[in-house]
matplotlib code that plots the C-alpha trace (Angstrom):
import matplotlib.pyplot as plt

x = [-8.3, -5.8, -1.9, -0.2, 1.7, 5.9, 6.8, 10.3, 10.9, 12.6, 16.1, 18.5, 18.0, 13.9, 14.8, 16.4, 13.7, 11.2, 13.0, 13.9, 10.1, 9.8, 11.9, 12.2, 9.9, 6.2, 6.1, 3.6, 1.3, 2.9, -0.6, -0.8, 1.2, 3.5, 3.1, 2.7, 5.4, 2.2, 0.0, -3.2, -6.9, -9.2, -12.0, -15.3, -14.0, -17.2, -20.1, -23.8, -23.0, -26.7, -28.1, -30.2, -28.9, -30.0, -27.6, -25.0, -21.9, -22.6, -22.3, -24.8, -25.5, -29.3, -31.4, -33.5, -30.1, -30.1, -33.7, -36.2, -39.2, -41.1, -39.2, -36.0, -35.8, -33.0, -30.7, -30.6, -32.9, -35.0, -32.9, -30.5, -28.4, -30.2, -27.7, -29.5, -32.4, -34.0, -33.8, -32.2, -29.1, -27.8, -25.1, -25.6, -22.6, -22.2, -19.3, -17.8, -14.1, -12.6, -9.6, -7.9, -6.2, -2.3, -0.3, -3.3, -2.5, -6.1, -8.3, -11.0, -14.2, -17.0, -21.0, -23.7, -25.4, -27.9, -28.4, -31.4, -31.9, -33.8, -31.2, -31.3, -28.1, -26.1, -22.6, -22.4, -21.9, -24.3, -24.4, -22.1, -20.9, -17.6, -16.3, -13.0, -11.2, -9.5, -8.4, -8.0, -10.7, -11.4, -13.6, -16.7, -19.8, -22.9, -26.1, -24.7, -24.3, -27.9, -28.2, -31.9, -31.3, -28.1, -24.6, -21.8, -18.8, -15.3, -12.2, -8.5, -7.6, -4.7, -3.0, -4.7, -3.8, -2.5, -4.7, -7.3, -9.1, -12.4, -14.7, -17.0, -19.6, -20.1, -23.2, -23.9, -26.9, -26.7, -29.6, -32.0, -33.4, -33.2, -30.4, -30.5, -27.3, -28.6, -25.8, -26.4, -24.6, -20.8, -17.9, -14.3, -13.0, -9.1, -7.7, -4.4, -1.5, -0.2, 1.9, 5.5, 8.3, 9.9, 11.4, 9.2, 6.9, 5.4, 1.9, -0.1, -2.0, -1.7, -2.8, -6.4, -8.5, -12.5, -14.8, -18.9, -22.3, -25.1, -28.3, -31.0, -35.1, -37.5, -36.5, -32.6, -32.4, -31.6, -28.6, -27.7, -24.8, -21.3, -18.2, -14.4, -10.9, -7.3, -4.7, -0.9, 1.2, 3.7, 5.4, 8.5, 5.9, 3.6, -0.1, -2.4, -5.0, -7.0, -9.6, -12.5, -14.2, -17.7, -17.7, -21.3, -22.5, -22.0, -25.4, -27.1, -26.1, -24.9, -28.0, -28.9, -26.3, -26.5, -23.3, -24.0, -21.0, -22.1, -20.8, -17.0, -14.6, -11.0, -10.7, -12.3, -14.4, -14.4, -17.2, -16.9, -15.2, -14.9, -18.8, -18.5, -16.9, -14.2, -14.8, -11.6, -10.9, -8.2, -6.5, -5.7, -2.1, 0.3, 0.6, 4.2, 6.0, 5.0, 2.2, -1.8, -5.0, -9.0, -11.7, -15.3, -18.4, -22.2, -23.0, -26.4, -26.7, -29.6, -29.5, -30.9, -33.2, -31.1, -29.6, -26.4, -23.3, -25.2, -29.0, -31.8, -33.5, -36.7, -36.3, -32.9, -29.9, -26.6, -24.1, -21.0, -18.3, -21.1, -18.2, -16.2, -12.6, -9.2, -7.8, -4.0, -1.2, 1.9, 4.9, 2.0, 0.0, -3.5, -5.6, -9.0, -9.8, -13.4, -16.2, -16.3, -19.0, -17.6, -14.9, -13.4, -11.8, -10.8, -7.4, -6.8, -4.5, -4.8, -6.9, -9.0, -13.2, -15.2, -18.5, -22.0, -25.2, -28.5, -31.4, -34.4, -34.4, -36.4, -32.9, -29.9, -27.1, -23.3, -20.4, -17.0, -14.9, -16.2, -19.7, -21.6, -25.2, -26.4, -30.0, -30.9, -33.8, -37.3, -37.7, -34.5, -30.5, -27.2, -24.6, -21.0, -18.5, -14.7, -12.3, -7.9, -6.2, -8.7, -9.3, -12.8, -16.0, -19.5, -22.6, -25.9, -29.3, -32.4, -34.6, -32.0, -31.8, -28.8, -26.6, -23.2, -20.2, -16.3, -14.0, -11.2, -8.7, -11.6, -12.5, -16.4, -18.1, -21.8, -24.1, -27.1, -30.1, -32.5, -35.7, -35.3, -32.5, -33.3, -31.9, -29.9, -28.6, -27.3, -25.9, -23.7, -22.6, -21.6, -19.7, -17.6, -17.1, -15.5, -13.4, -12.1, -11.2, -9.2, -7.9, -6.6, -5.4, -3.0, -1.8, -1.0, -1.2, -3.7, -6.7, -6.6, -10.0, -12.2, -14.7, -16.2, -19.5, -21.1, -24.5, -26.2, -29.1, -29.4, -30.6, -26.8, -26.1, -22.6, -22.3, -20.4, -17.7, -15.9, -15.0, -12.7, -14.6, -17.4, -18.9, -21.8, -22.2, -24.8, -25.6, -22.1, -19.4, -16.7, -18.2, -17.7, -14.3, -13.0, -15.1, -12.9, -10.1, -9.8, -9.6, -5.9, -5.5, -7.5, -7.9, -4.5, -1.9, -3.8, -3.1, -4.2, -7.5, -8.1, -4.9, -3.6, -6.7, -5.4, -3.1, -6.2, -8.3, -6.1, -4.4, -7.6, -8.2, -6.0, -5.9, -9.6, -8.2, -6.0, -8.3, -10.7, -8.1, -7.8, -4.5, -4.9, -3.5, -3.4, -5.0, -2.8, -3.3, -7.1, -5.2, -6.3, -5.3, -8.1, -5.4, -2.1, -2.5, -4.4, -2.5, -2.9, -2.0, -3.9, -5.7, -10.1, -9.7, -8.6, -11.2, -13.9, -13.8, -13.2, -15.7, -16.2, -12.7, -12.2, -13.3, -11.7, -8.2, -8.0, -9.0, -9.0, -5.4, -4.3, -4.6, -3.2, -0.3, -0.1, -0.6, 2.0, 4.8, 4.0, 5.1, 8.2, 9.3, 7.6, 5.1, 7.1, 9.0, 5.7, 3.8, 6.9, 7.2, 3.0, 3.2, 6.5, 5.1, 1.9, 3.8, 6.3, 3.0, 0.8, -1.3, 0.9, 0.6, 1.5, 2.5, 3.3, 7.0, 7.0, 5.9, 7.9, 11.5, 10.1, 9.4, 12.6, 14.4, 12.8, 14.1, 17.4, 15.7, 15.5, 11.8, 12.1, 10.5, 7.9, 6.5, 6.7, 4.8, 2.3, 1.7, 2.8, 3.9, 5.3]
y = [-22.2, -23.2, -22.6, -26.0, -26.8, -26.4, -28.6, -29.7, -33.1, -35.9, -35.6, -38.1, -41.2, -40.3, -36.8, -38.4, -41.1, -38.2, -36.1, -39.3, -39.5, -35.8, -36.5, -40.0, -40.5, -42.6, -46.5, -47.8, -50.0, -54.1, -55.1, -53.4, -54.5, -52.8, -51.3, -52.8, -51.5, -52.0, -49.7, -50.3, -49.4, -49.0, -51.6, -53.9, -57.0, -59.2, -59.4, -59.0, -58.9, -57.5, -60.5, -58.1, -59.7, -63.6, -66.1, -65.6, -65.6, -67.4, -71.1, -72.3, -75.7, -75.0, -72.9, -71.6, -70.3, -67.0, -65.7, -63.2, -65.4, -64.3, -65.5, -62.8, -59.6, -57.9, -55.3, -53.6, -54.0, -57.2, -60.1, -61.8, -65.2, -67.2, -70.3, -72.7, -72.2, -75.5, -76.8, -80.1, -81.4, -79.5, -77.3, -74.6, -73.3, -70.0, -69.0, -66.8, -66.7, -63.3, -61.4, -59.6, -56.4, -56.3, -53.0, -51.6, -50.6, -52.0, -54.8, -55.2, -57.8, -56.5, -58.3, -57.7, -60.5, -61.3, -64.1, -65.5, -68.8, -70.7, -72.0, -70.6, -71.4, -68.5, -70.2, -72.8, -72.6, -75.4, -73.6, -72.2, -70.0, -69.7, -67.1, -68.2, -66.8, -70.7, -73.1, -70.4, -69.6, -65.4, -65.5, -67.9, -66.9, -68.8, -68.8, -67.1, -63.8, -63.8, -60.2, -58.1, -56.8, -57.1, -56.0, -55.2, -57.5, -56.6, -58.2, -57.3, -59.2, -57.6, -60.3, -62.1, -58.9, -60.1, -63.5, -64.7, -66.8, -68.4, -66.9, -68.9, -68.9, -72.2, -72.5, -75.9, -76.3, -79.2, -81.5, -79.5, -75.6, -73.4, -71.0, -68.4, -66.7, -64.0, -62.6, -59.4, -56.6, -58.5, -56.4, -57.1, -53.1, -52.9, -49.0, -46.8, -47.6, -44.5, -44.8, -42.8, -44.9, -46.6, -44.7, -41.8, -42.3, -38.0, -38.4, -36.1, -34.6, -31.7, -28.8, -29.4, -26.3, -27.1, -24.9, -25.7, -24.6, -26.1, -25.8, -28.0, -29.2, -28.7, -31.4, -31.5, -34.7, -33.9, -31.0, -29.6, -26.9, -26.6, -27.9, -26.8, -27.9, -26.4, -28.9, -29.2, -32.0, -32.7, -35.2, -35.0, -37.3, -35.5, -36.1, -37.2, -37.6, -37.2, -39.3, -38.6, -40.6, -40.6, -42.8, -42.6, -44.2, -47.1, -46.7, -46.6, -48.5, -47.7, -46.6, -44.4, -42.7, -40.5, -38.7, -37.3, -35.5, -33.4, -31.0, -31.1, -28.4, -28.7, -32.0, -34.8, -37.9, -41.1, -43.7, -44.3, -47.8, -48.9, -49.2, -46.5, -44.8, -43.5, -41.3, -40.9, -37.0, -36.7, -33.3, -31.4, -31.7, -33.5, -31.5, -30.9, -30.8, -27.7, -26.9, -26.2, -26.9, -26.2, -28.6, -28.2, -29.6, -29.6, -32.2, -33.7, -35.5, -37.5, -38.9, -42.1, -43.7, -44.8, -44.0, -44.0, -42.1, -41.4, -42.1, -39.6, -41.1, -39.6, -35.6, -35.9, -36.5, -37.1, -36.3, -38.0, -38.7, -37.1, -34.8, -36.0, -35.8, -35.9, -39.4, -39.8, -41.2, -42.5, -45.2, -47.3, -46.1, -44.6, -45.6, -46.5, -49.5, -49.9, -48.7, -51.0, -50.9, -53.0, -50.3, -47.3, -47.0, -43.4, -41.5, -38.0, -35.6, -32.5, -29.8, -26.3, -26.4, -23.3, -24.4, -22.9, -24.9, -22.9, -24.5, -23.7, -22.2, -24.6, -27.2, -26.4, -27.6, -28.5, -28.9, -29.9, -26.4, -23.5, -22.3, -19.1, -18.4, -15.6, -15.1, -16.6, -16.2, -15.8, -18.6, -19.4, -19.8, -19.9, -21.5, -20.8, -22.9, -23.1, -25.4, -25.8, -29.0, -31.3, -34.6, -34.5, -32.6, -33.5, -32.2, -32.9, -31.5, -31.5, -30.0, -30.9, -29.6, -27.7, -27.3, -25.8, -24.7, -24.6, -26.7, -25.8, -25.6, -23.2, -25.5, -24.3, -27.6, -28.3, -31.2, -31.5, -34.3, -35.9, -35.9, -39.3, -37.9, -36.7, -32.9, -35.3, -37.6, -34.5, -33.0, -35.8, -35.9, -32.4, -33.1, -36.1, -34.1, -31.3, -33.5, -35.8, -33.3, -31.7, -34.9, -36.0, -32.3, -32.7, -36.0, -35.7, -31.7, -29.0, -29.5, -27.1, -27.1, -24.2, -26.2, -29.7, -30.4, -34.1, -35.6, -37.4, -39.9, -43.7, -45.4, -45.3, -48.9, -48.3, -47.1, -43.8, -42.2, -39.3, -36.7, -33.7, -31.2, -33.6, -36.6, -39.1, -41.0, -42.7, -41.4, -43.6, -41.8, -44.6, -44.3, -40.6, -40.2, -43.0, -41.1, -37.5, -39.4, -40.0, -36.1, -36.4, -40.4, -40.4, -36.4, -34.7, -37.8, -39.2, -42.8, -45.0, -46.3, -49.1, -50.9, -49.5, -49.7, -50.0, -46.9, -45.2, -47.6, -49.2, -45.7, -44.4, -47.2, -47.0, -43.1, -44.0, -46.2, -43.6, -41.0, -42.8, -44.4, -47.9, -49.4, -52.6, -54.5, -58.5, -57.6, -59.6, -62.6, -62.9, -62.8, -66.1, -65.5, -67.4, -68.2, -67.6, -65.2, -63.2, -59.8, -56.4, -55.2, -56.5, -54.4, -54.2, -56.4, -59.5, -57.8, -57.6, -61.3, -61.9, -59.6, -61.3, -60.5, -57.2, -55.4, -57.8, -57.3, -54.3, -52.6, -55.0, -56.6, -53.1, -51.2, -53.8, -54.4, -50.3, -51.0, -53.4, -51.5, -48.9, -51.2, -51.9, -48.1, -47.0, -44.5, -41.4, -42.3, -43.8, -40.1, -38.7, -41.0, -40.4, -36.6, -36.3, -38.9, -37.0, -33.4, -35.5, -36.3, -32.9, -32.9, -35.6, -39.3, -42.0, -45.5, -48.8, -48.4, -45.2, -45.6, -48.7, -46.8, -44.1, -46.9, -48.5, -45.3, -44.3, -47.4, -49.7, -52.8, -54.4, -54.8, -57.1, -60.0, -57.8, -56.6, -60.6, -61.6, -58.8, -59.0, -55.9, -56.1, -53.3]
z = [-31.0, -28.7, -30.3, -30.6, -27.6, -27.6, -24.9, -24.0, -25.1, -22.7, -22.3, -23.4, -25.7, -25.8, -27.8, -30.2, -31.0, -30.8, -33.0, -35.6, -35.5, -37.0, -39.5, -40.9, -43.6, -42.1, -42.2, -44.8, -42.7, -43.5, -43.9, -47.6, -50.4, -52.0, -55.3, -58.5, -61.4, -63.7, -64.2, -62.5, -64.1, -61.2, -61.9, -60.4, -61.4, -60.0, -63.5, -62.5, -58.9, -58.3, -59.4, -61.8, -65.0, -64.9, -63.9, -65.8, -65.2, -62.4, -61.2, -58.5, -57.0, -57.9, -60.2, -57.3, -55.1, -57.6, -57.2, -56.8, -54.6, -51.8, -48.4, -48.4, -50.1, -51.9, -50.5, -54.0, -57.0, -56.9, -57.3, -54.3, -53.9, -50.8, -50.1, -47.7, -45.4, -45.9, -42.1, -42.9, -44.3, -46.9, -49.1, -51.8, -53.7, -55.7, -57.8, -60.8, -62.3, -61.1, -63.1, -60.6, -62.2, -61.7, -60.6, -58.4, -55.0, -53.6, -54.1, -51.9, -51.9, -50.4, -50.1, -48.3, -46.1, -44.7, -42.2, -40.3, -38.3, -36.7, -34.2, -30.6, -29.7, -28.9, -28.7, -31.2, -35.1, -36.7, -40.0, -41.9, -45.0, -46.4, -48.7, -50.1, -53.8, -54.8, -51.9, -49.6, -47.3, -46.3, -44.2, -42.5, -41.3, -39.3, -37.4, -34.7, -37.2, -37.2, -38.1, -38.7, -42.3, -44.5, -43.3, -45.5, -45.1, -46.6, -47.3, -48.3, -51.8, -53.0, -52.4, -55.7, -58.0, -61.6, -61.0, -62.2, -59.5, -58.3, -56.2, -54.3, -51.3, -50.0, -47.5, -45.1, -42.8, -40.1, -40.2, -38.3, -37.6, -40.8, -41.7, -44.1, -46.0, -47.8, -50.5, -52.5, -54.7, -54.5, -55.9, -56.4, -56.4, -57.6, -56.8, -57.2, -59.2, -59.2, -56.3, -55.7, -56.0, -53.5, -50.7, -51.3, -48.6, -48.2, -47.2, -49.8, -51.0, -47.9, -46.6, -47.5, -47.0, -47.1, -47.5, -47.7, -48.0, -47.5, -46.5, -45.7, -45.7, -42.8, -40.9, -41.1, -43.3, -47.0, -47.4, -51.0, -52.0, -52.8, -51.4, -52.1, -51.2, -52.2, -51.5, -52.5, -53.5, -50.6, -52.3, -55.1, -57.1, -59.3, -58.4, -61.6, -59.5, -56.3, -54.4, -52.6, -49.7, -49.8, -47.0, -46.5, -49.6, -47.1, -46.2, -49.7, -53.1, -55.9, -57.6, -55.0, -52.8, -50.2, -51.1, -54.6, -56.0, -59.2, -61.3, -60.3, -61.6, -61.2, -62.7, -64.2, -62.5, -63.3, -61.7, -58.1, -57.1, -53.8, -53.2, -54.4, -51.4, -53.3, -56.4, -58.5, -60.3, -62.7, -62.7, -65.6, -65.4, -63.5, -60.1, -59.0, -55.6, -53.7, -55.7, -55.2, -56.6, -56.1, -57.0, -56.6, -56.8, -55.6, -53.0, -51.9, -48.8, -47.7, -44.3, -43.7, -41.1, -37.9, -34.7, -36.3, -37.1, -40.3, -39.9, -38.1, -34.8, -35.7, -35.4, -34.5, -37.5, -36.8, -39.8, -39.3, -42.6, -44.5, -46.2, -48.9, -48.1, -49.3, -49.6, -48.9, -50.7, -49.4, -50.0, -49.9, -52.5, -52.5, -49.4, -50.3, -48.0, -47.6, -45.0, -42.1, -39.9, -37.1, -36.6, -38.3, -41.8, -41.9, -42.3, -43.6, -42.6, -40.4, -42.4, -42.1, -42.5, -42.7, -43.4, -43.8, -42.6, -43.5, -41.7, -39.9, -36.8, -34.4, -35.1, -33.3, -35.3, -33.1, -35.3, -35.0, -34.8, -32.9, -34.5, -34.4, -35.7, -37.7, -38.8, -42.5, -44.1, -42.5, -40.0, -40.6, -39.1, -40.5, -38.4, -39.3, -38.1, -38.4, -37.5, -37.7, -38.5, -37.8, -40.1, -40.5, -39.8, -38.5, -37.4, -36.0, -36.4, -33.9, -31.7, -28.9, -25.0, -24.8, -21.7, -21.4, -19.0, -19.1, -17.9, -14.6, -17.4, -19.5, -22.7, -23.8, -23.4, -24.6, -24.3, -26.4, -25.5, -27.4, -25.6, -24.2, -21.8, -18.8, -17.1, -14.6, -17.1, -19.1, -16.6, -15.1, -18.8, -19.0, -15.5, -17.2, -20.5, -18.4, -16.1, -18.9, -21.6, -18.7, -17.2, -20.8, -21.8, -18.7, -19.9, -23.7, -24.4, -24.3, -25.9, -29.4, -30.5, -28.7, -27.9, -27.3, -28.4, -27.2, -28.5, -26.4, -27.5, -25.7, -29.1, -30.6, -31.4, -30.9, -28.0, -28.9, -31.9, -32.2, -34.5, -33.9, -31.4, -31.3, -29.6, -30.2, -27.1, -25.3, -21.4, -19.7, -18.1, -19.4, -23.0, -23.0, -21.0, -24.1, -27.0, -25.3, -25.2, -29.1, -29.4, -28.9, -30.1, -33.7, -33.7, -32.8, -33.1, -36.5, -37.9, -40.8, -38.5, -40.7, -40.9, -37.2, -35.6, -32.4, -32.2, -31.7, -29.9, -27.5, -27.1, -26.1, -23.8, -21.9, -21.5, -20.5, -17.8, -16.3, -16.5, -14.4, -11.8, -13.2, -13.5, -15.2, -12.5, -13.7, -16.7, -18.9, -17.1, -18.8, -22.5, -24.6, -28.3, -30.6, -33.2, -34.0, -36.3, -33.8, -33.1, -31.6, -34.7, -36.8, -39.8, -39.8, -43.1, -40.6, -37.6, -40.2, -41.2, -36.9, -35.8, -32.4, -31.0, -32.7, -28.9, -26.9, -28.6, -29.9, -26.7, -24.2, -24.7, -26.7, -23.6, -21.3, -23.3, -22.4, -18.6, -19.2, -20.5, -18.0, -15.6, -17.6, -18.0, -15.1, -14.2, -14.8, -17.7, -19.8, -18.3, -20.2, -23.4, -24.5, -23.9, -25.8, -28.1, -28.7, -28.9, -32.1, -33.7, -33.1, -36.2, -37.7, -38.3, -36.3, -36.6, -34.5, -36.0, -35.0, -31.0, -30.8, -31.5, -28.9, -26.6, -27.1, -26.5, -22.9, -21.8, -21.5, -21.3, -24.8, -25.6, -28.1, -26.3, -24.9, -28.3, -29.1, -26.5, -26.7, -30.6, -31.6, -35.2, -37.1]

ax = plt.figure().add_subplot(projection="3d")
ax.plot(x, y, z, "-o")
ax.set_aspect("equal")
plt.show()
């Protein structure tokens, strides 16, 4: 480990905007409501959502749209909702009266869909499904979201808590070529209500310490053991709970999950809500400022099929958010937003892993933190690795090509291959990942983590993610400068990813950009907003229901508003505002709030207009 940086902060108006960032209390993002005075029971609020119980309570425009027939298959169980897929004119409706709990921090509609066509159009929307809670529509969907299997779609409904509304999904085909919408395993999941009062913002609870062991099958897939974390309550309001994220249970259902949390000490669980990605554990006693406490419990992890961040490309597994972690609680409340797939939902403060991976010898195993290996049992490895105030942990597991070296600046970097990669491909990666690590260190502060590992495999159908210490990327020297980049925007300088995601994204943009000599010259002058509720700030709940422009403005325009105000401060003084920026936020949180004031205070020119005009909110 590197020691955390203690730079001298810009002189003048800039310290004091750094140093109010240090200590005013953190924004709550303005996407999330504020806390109920009721109290909230967490609840599924959506009956027979499976479809595995008859009809009931359903309404549907036919008998035949809640079915089990041959033609489309089920995401869980046996049963589905298929709206539509006739190939002439034609509408099929599907709804149920929802009571939405009042007081509860959260509410959040999630469904899985499924959507084929036979349209070949790639531009224009002939048919069409609209979810919508009343009058108001959420969120529409159509042919051109043909998609091979389901995908989970979430939404924000907090707005409707304390109501008791109608949910509906409306679906309309044109009067020719067959589409399909394909609805399955619906839930209305209503969280927290046990948010601090007003005013008392302290993100908690903090500190964590994890520590694991686990150990896995032949071929690196299926991991069983224990898992730990101390933690202390930051805050001046008692905890009465903590939450886990089993963000993985993304990939599974309900009735079988990948993340299996058994046995817990320390407290008391409840059923998981949140597709079941958040698992609820009542402490014993109210936890008071300043004070500590353990929980435990096995864990089972199954990894599933999938070049993924979770899934195994045949041999190869790559274990990202596989961990349950700490959820936070602020002035907002409790955050437990859901999964998205189209971006990133995590946030969780700075914390220390040391965690065991038994497993046979013929895998090698990188890690986030710095790792050694010890021999296990016959045939067999234990690889040991620690890691310091990092938000997450991940891992892989193969029989992967290693290659290594060290950076000018002397960071340990490693690449590891998949088979498909070639030794030319891996080492022009290795080249990038020691020139950008470097290149960004110089920029925002050096980089603390020992070393960087990078997994490299072309099948990712994301093109890359990161985790602290550790990379999945595909074989692209832009991909992997960006994915290094998010070690210090996402890693070091945290934020709430799914209702800021672009303080990480755009952030990492545009440190991309510099990194690779591109200056975003006229890059502003391509901006066309689809709406005028379009913004760079907006949260994944509005990018997951306008999937399409979620790249284009959160990166695109995010890092070009960045090239922008460069060009208002100027070269030196925005060099100076992200370092001393970063350095306020080492290990910490940011928000748009937060970088707008220190913005604002590197300059005299009133930025007012320039935040309106670039759609920065907050």
């Amino acid at each position: 480990m590197r020691p955390t940086p203690h730079m001298v902060l810009g002189a003048g108006a800039l310290t004091v905007a750094v140093v109010a960032a240090l200590v005013l209390p953190g924004t709550p993002a303005a996407a999330r409501p504020a806390a109920a005075p009721a109290a909230c029971t967490p609840a599924q609020a959506v009956a027979n959502g499976g479809f595995e119980s008859g009809t009931s309570p359903w309404s549907a425009s036919s008998s035949t749209v809640i079915t089990s027939r041959p033609g489309e298959t089920a995401h869980g169980g046996s049963s589905y909702a298929w709206l539509d897929g006739v190939g002439s004119t034609h509408t099929d409706t599907l709804s149920q009266s929802v009571s939405v709990p009042a007081g509860c921090d959260a509410a959040t509609l999630t469904f899985w869909l499924h959507t084929d066509t036979d349209e070949t159009t790639s531009s224009v929307a002939y048919d069409k499904l609209t979810a919508r809670i009343g009058s108001t529509t959420l969120a529409t969907y159509s042919n051109l979201d043909a998609h091979t299997g389901y995908v989970q779609k979430s939404i924000d409904v907090s707005a409707y808590a304390g109501q008791t509304v109608t949910l509906s999904f409306t679906g309309t085909e044109d009067s020719s070529l067959r589409t399909s919408f394909v609805l399955d395993d619906i839930a209305l999941d209503t969280s927290g209500g046990t948010a601090p009062p007003p005013g008392d913002s302290t993100r908690t609870p903090a500190s964590p310490t994890y520590t694991v062991n686990l150990g896995s099958d032949t071929s690196g897939t299926v991991w069983t053991g224990h898992e730990s974390v101390t933690f202390t309550n930051a805050s001046a309001t008692a905890l009465n709970e903590v939450y886990l994220r089993l963000w993985d249970n993304y990939h599974g259902t309900c009735d079988a999950m990948p993340i299996r949390v058994t046995g817990v000490t320390g407290g008391t669980a409840e059923t998981p809500t949140v597709a079941c990605t958040a698992l609820k554990i009542d402490l014993p006693a109210p936890l008071a400022q300043g004070h500590s406490a353990t929980i435990g419990f096995d864990l089972g992890i199954t990894v599933p099929s999938g070049a993924d961040r979770f899934g195994h490309d045949g041999a190869y597994s790559f274990i990202g958010n596989a961990l349950p972690v700490l959820a936070v609680r602020d002035g907002a409340g409790w955050h437990l937003d859901p999964y998205t797939d189209n971006g990133e939902s995590f946030y969780s403060l700075a914390a220390d892993f040391k965690v065991t991976l038994d497993h046979p010898s013929s895998l090698l195993v990188p890690a986030t933190g710095t790792s050694t290996d010890t021999p296990g049992s016959s045939g067999r490895t234990v690889t040991t690795a620690t890691a310091s105030k990092v938000r997450d942990f991940a891992w892989a597991a193969g029989p992967f090509t290693r290659i290594s070296g060290t950076s000018p600046a002397g960071v340990a970097v490693n690449v590891y291959s998949v088979s498909g990669i070639s030794s030319s491909s891996a080492q022009s990666m290795l080249s990038t990942a020691k020139s950008a690590v470097d290149a960004h260190a110089a920029r925002f502060g050096a980089y603390p983590y020992g070393e960087l590992d990078t997994v490299l495999d072309d099948n990712y159908w994301f093109g890359g993610m990161e985790y602290p210490g550790f990379v999945l990327d595909v074989v692209s020297s832009t991909a992997l400068t960006h994915e290094i980049g998010h070690q210090w925007w996402y890693g070091i300088v945290g934020d709430d990813e799914y209702n800021n995601p672009w303080l990480d994204e755009a952030f990492t943009d545009y440190a991309t950009d510099l990194a690779l000599g591109r200056t975003g010259t006229g890059c502003w002058n391509s901006v066309s907003w689809a709406s005028s509720t379009e913004k760079i700030t907006n949260s994944m709940a509005y990018w997951d229901a306008h999937s399409s422009r979620y790249s284009a403005v959160v990166y695109g325009y995010g890092k070009c508003a960045l090239h922008d105000l460069r060009r208002v401060l100027g070269d030196t003084a925005m060099t100076e505002l992200l370092k001393d920026y970063a350095t306020a936020h080492w290990y910490g949180v940011s928000t748009t709030a937060e970088f707008k004031a220190a913005a604002q205070a590197a300059t005299s020119t009133d930025l007012t207009s320039f935040w309106t005009q670039h759609r920065i909110d907050g």
